[in-house]
N, CA, C and O atoms as a Maestro MAE file, in Angstrom:
{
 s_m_m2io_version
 :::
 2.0.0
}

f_m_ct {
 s_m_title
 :::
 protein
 m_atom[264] {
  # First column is atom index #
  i_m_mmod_type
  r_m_x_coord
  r_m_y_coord
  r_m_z_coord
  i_m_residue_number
  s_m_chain_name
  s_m_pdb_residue_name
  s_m_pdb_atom_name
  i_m_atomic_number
  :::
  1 25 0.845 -1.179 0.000 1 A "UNK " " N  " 7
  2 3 0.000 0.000 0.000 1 A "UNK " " CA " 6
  3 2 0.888 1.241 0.000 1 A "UNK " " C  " 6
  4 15 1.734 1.205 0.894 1 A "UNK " " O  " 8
  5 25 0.908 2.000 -0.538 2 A "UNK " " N  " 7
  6 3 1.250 3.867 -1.031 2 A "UNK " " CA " 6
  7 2 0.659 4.661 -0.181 2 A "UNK " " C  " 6
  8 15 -0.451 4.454 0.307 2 A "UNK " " O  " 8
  9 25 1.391 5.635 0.042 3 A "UNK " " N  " 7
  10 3 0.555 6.924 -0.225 3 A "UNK " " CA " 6
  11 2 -0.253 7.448 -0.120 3 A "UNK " " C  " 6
  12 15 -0.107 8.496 -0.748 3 A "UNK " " O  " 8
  13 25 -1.444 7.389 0.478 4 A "UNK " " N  " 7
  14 3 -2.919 8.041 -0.758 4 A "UNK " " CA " 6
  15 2 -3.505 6.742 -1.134 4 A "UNK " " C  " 6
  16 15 -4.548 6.776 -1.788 4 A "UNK " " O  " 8
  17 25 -3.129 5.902 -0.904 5 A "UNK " " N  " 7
  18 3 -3.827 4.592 -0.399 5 A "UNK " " CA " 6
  19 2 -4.916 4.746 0.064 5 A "UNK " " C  " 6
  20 15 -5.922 4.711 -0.645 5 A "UNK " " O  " 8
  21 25 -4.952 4.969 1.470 6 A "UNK " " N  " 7
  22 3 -5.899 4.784 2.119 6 A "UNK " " CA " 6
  23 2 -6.466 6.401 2.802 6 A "UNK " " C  " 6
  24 15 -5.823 7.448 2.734 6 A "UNK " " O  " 8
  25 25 -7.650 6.244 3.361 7 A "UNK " " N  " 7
  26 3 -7.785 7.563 3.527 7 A "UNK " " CA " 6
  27 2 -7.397 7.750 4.875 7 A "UNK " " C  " 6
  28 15 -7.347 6.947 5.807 7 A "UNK " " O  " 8
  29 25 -7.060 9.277 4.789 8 A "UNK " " N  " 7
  30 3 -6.066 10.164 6.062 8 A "UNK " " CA " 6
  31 2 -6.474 11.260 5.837 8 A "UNK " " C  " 6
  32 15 -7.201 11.619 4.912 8 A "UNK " " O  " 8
  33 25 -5.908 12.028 6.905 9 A "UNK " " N  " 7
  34 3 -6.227 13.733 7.356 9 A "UNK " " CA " 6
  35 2 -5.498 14.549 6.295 9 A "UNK " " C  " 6
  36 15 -4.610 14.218 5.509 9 A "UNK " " O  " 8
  37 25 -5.830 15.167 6.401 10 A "UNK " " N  " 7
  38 3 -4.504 16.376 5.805 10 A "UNK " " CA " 6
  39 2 -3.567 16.519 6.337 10 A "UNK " " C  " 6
  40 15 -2.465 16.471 5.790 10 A "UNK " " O  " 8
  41 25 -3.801 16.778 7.795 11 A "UNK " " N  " 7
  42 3 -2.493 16.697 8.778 11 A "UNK " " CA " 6
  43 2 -1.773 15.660 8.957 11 A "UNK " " C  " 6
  44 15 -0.543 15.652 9.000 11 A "UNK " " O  " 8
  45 25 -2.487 14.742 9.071 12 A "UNK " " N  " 7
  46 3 -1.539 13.268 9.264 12 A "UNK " " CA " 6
  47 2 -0.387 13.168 7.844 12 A "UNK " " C  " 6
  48 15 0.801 12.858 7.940 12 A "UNK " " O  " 8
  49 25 -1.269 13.592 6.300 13 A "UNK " " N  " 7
  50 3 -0.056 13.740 5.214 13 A "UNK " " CA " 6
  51 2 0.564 14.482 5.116 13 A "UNK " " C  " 6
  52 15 1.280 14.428 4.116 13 A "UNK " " O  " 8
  53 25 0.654 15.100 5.599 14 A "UNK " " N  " 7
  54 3 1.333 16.868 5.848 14 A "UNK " " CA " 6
  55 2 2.162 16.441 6.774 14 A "UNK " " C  " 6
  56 15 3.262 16.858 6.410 14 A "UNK " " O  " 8
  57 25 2.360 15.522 8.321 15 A "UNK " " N  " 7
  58 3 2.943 15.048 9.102 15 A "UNK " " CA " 6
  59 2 4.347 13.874 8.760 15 A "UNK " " C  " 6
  60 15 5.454 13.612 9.231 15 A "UNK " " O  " 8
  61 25 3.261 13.327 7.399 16 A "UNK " " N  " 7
  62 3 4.559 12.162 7.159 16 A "UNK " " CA " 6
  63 2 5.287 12.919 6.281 16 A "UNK " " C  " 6
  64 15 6.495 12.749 6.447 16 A "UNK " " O  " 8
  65 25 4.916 13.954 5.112 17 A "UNK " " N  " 7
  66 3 5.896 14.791 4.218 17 A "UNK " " CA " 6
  67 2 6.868 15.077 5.119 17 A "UNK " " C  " 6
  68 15 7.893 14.396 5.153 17 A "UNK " " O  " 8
  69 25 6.663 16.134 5.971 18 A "UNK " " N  " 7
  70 3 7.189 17.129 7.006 18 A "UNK " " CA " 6
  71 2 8.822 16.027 6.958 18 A "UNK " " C  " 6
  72 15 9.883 16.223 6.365 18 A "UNK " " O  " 8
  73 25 8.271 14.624 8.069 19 A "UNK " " N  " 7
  74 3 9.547 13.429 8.070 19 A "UNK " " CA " 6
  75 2 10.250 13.457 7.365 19 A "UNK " " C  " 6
  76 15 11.404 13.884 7.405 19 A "UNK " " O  " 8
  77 25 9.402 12.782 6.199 20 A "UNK " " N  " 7
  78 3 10.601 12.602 5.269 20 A "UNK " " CA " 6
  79 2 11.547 13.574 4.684 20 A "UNK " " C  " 6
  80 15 12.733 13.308 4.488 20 A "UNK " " O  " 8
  81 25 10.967 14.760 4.397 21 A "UNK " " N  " 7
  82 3 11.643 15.996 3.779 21 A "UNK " " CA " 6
  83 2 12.954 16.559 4.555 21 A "UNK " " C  " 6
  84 15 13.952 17.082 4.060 21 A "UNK " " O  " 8
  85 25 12.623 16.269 6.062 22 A "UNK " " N  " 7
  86 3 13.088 16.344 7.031 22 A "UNK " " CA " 6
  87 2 14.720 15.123 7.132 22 A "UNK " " C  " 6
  88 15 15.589 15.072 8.003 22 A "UNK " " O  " 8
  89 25 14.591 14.483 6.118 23 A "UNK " " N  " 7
  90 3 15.718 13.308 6.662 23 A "UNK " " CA " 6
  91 2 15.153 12.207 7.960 23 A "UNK " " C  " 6
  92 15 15.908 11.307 8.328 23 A "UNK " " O  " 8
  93 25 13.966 12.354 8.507 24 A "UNK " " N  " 7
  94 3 13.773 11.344 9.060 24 A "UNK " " CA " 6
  95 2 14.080 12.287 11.121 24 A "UNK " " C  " 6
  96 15 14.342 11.841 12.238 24 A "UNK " " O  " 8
  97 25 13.870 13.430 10.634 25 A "UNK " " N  " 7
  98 3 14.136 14.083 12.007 25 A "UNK " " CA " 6
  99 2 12.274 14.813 12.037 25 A "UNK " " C  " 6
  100 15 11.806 15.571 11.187 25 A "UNK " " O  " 8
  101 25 11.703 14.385 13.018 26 A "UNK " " N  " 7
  102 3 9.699 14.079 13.217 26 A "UNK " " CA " 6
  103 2 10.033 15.187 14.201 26 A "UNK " " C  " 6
  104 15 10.971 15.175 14.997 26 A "UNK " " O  " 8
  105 25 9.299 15.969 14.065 27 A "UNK " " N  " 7
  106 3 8.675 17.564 15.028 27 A "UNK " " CA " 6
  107 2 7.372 17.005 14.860 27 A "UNK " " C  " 6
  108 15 7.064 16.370 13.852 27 A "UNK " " O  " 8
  109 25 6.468 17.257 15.973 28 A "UNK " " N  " 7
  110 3 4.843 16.737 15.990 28 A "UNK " " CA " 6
  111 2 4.373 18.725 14.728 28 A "UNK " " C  " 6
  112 15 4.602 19.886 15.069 28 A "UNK " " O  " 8
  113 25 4.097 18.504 14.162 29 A "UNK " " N  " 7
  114 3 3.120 19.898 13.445 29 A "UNK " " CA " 6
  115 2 2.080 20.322 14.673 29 A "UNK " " C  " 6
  116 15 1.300 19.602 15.296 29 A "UNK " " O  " 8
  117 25 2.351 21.776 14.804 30 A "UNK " " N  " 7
  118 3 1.855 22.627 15.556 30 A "UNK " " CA " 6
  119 2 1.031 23.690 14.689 30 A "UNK " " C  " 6
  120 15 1.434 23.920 13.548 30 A "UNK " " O  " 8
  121 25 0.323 24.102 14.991 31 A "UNK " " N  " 7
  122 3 -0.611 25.761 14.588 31 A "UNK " " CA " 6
  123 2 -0.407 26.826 15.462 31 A "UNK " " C  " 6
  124 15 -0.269 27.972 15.033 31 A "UNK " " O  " 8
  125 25 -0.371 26.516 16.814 32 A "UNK " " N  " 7
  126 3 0.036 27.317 17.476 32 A "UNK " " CA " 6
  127 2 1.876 27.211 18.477 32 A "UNK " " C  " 6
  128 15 2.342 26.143 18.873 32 A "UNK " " O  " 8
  129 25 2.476 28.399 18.636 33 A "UNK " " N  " 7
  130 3 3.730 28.171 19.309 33 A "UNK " " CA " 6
  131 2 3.471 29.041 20.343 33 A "UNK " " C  " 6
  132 15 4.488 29.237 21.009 33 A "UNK " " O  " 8
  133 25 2.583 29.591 20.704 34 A "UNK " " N  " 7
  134 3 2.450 30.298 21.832 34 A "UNK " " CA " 6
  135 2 1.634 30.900 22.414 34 A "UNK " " C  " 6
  136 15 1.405 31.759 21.562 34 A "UNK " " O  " 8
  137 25 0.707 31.237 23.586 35 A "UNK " " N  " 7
  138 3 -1.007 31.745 24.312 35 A "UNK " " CA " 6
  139 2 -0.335 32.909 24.883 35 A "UNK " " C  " 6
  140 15 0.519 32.818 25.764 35 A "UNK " " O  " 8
  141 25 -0.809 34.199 24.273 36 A "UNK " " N  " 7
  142 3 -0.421 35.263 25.100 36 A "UNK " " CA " 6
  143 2 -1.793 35.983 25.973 36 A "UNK " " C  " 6
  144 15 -2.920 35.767 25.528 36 A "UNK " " O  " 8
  145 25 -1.692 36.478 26.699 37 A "UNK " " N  " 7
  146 3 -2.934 37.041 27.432 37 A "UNK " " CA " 6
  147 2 -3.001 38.860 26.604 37 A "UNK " " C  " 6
  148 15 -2.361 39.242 25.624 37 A "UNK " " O  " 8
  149 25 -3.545 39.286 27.060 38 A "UNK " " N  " 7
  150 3 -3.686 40.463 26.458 38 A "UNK " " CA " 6
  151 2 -3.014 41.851 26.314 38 A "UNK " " C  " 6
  152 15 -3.228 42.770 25.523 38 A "UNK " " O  " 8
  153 25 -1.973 41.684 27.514 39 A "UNK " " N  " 7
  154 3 -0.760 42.648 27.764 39 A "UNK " " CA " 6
  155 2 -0.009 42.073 27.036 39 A "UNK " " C  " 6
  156 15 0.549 43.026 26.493 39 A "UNK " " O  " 8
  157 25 0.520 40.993 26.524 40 A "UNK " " N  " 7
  158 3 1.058 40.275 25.723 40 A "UNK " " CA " 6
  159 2 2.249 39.208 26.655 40 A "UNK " " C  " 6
  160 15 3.180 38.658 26.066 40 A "UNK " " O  " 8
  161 25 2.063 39.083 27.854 41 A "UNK " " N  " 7
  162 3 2.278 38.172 28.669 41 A "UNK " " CA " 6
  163 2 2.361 36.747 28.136 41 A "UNK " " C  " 6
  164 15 1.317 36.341 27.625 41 A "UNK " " O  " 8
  165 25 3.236 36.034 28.150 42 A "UNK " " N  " 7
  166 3 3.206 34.716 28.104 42 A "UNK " " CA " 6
  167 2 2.736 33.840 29.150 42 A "UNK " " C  " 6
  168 15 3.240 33.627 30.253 42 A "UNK " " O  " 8
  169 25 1.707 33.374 28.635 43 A "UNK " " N  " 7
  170 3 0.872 32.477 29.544 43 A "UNK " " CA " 6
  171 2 0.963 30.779 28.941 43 A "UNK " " C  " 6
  172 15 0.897 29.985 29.880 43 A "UNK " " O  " 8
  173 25 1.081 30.211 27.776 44 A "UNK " " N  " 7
  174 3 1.740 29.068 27.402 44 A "UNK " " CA " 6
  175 2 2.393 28.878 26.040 44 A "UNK " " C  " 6
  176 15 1.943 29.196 24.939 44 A "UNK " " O  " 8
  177 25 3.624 28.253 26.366 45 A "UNK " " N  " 7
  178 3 4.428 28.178 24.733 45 A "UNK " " CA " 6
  179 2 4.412 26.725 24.730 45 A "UNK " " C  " 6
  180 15 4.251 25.998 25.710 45 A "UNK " " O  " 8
  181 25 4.668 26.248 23.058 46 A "UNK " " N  " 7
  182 3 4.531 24.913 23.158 46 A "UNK " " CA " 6
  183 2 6.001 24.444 22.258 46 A "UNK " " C  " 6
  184 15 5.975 23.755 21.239 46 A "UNK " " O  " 8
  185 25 6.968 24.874 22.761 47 A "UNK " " N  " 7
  186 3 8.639 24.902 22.054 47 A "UNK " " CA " 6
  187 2 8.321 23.813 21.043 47 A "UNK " " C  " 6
  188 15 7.335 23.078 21.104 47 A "UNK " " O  " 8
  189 25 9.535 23.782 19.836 48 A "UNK " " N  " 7
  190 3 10.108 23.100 19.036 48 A "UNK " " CA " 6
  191 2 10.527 21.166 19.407 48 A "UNK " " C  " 6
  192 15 11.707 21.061 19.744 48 A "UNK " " O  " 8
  193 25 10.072 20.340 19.391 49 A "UNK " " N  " 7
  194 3 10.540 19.219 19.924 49 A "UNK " " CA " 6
  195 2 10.898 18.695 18.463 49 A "UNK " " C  " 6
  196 15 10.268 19.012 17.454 49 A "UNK " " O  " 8
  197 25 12.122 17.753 18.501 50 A "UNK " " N  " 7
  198 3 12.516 17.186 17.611 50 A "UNK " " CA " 6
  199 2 13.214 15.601 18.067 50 A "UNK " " C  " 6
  200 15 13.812 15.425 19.129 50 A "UNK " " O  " 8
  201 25 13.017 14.668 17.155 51 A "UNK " " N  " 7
  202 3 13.593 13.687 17.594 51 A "UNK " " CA " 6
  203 2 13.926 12.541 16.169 51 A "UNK " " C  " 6
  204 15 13.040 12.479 15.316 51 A "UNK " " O  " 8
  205 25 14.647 12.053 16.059 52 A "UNK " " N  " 7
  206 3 15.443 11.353 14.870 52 A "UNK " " CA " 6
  207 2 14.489 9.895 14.914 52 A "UNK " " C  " 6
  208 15 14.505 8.979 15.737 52 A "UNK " " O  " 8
  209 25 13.908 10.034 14.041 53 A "UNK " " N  " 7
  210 3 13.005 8.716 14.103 53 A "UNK " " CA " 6
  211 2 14.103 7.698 12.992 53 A "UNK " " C  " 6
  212 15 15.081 8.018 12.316 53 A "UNK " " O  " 8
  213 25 13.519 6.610 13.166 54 A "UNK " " N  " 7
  214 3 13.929 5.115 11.498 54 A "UNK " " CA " 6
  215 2 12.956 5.532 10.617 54 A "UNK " " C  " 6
  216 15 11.776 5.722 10.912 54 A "UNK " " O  " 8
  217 25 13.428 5.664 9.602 55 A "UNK " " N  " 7
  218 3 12.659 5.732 7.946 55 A "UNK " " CA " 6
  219 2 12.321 4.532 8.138 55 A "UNK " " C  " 6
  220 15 11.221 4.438 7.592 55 A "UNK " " O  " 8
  221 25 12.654 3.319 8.685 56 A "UNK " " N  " 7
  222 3 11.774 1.720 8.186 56 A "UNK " " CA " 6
  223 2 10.898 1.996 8.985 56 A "UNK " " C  " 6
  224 15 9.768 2.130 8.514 56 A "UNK " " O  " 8
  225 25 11.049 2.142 10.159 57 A "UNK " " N  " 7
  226 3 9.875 2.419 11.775 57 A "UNK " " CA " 6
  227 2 9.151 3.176 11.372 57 A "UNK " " C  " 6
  228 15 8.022 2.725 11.565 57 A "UNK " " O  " 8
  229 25 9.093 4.455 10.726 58 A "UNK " " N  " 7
  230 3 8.407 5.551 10.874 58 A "UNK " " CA " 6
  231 2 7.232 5.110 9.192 58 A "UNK " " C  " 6
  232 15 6.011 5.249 9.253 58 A "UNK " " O  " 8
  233 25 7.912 4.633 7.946 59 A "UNK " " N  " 7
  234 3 7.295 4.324 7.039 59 A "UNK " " CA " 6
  235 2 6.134 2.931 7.285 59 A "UNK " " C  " 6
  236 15 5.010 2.625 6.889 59 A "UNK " " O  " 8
  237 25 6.840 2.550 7.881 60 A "UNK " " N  " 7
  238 3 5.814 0.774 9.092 60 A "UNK " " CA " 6
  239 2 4.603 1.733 9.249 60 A "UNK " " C  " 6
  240 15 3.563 1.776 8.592 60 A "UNK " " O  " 8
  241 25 5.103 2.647 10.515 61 A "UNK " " N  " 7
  242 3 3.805 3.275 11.016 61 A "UNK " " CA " 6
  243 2 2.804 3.747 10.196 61 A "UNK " " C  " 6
  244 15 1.675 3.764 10.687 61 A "UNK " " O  " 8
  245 25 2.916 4.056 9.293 62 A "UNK " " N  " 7
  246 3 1.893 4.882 8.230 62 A "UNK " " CA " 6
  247 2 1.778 3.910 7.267 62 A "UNK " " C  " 6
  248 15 1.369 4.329 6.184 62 A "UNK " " O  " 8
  249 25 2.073 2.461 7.357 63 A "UNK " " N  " 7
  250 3 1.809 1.788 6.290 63 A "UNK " " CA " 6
  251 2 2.095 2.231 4.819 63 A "UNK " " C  " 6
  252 15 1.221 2.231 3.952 63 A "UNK " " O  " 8
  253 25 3.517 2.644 4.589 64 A "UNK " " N  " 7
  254 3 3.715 2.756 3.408 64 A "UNK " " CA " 6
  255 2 5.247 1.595 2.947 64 A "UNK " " C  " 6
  256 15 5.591 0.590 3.569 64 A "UNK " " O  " 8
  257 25 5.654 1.959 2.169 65 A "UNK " " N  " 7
  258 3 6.660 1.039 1.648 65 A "UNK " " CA " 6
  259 2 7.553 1.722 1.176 65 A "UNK " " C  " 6
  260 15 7.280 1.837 -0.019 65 A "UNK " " O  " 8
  261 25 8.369 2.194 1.373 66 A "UNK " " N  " 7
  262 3 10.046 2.863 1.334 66 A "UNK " " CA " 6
  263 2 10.891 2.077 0.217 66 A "UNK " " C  " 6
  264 15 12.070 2.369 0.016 66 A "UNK " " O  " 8
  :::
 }
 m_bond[263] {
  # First column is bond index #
  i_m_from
  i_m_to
  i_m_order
  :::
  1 1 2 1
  2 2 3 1
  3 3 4 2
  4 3 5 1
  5 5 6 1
  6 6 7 1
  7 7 8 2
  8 7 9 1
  9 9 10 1
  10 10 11 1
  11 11 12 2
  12 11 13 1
  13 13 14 1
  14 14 15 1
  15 15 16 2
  16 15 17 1
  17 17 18 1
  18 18 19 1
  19 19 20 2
  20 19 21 1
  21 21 22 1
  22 22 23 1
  23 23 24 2
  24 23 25 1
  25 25 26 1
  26 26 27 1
  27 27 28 2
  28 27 29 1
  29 29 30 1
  30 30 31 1
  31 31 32 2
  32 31 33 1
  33 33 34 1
  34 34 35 1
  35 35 36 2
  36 35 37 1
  37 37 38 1
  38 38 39 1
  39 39 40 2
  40 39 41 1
  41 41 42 1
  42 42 43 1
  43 43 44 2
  44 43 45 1
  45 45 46 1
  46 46 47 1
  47 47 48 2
  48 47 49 1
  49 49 50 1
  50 50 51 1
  51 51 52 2
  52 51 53 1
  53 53 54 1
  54 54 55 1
  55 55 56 2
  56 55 57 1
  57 57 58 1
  58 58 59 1
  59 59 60 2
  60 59 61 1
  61 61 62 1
  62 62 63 1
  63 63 64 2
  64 63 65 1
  65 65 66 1
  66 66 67 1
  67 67 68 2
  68 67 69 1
  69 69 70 1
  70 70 71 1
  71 71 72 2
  72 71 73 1
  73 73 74 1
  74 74 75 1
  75 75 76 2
  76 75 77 1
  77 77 78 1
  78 78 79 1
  79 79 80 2
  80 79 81 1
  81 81 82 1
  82 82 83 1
  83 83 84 2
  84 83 85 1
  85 85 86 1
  86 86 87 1
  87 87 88 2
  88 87 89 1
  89 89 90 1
  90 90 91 1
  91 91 92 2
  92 91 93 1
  93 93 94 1
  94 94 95 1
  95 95 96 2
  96 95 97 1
  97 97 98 1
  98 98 99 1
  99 99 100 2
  100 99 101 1
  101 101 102 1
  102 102 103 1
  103 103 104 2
  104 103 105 1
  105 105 106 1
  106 106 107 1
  107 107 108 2
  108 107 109 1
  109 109 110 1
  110 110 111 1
  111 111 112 2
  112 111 113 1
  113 113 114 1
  114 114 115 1
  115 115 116 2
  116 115 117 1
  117 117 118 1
  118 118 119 1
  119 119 120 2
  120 119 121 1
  121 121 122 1
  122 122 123 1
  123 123 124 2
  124 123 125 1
  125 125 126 1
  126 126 127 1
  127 127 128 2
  128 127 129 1
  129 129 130 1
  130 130 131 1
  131 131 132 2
  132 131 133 1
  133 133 134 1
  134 134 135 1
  135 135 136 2
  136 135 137 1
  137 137 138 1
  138 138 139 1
  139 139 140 2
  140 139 141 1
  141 141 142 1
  142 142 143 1
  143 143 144 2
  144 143 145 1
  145 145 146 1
  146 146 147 1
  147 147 148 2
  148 147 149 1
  149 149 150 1
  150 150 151 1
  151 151 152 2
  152 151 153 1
  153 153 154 1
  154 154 155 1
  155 155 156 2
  156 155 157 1
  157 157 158 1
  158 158 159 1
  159 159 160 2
  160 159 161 1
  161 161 162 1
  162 162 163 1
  163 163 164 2
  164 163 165 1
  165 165 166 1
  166 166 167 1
  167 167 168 2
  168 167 169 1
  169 169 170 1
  170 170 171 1
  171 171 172 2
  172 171 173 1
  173 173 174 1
  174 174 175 1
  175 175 176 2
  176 175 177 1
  177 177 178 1
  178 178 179 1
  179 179 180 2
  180 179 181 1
  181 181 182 1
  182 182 183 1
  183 183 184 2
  184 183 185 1
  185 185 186 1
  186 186 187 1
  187 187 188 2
  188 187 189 1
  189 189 190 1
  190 190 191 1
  191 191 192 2
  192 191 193 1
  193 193 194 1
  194 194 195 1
  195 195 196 2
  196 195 197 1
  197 197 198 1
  198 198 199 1
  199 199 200 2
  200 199 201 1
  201 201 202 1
  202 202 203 1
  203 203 204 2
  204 203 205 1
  205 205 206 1
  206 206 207 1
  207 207 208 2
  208 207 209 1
  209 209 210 1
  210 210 211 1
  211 211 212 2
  212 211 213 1
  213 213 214 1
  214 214 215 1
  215 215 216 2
  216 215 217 1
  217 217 218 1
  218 218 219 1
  219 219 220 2
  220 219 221 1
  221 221 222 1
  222 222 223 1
  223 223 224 2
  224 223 225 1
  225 225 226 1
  226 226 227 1
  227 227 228 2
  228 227 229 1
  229 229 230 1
  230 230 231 1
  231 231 232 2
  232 231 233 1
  233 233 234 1
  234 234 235 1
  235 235 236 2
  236 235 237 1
  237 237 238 1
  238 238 239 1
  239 239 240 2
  240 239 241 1
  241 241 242 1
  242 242 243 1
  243 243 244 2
  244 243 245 1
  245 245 246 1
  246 246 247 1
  247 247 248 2
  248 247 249 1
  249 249 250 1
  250 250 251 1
  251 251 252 2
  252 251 253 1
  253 253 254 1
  254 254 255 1
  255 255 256 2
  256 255 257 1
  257 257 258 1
  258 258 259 1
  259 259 260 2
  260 259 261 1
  261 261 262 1
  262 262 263 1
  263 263 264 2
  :::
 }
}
């Protein structure tokens, strides 16, 4: 199974591009990086996480074939 196989989110394909384009280094996709209150106070940030996944592991997960 491919690709576009089966049906998925937008985000979820937008999630596995992101990987691969990436070399195989997975950041979760965010919309927001930060909740300010109205003085412009930081009240919650949601930082950058990164972590080096396997192209075999990570292509498994999404059922595709590498």
């Amino acid at each position: 199974m491919t690709l576009g196989a089966m049906g998925m989110a937008p985000l979820e394909v937008a999630q596995i591009y992101q990987t691969l384009v990436a070399d195989g280094f997975y950041s979760p996709l965010l919309s927001i990086n930060a909740v300010l209150d109205t003085d412009g106070k930081l009240l919650k940030s949601y930082p950058l996480k990164l972590s080096n996944v396997s192209m075999k592991r990570f292509c498994i997960n999404y059922v595709m074939l590498c």
